[in-house]
N, C-alpha and C positions, 0 to 999 in steps of 0.2 A: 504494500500500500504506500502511497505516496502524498508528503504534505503539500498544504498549499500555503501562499502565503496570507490568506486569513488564518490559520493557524496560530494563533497566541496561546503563551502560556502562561494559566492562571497559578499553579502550583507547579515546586519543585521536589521531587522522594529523591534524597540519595542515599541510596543504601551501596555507594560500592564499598568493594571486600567483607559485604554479608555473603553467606548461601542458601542455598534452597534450604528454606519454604520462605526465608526471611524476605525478600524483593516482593513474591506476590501477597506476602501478609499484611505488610507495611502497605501497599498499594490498594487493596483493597479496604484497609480502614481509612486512608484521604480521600479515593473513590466517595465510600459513603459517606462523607461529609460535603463533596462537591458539590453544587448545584447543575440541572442537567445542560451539556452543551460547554463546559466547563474544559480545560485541557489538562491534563497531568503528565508533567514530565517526570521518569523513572531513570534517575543514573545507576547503571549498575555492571559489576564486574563479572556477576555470577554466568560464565556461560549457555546456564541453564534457564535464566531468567528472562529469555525472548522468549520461549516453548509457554514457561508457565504464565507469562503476563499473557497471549494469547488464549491459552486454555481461562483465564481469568476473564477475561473479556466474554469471551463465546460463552460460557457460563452466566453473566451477569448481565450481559445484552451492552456493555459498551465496548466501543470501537476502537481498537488498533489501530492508530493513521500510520504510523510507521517506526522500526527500529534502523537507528544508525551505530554503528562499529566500528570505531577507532582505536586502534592500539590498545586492544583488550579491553574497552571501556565500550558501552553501549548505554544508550540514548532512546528511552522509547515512549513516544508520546500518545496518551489515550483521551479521546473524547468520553466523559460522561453522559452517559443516557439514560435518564430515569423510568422510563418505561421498559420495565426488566422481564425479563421471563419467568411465565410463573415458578420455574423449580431452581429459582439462583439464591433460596437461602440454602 
């Protein structure tokens, strides 16, 4: 997925040098504080932490615009969506 430049970010999660479960734990509690249409950017080191912010998202009904990866370091910003599906408690 790819952003655009309306893209703002409202929040910043830096969890880097956490690891899993830590990146999508922390991101799903600023998530449910965000208001919908909202941006959150995710820094994180965990290799593992694009797979699971995606599986977090598909689960909760908000949107992955896109992860960026530099020098072991990744960048990944999610649209909040309030209109969630029904089985994302």
């Amino acid at each position: 997925m790819t952003s655009t430049d309306s893209d703002s970010i409202d929040r910043t999660l830096d969890v880097r040098g956490q690891d899993c479960p830590i990146p999508a734990l922390e991101a799903r509690r600023y998530l449910d504080e965000m208001k919908s249409g909202e941006v959150l950017e995710v820094l994180s080191t965990d290799p593992l932490a694009e797979m699971d912010l995606q599986i977090l998202c598909d689960r909760l009904g908000h949107e992955l615009i896109e992860t960026r990866i530099q020098g072991g370091e990744q960048s990944t910003l999610i649209r909040v969506n309030r209109s969630r599906p029904a089985d994302a408690d």
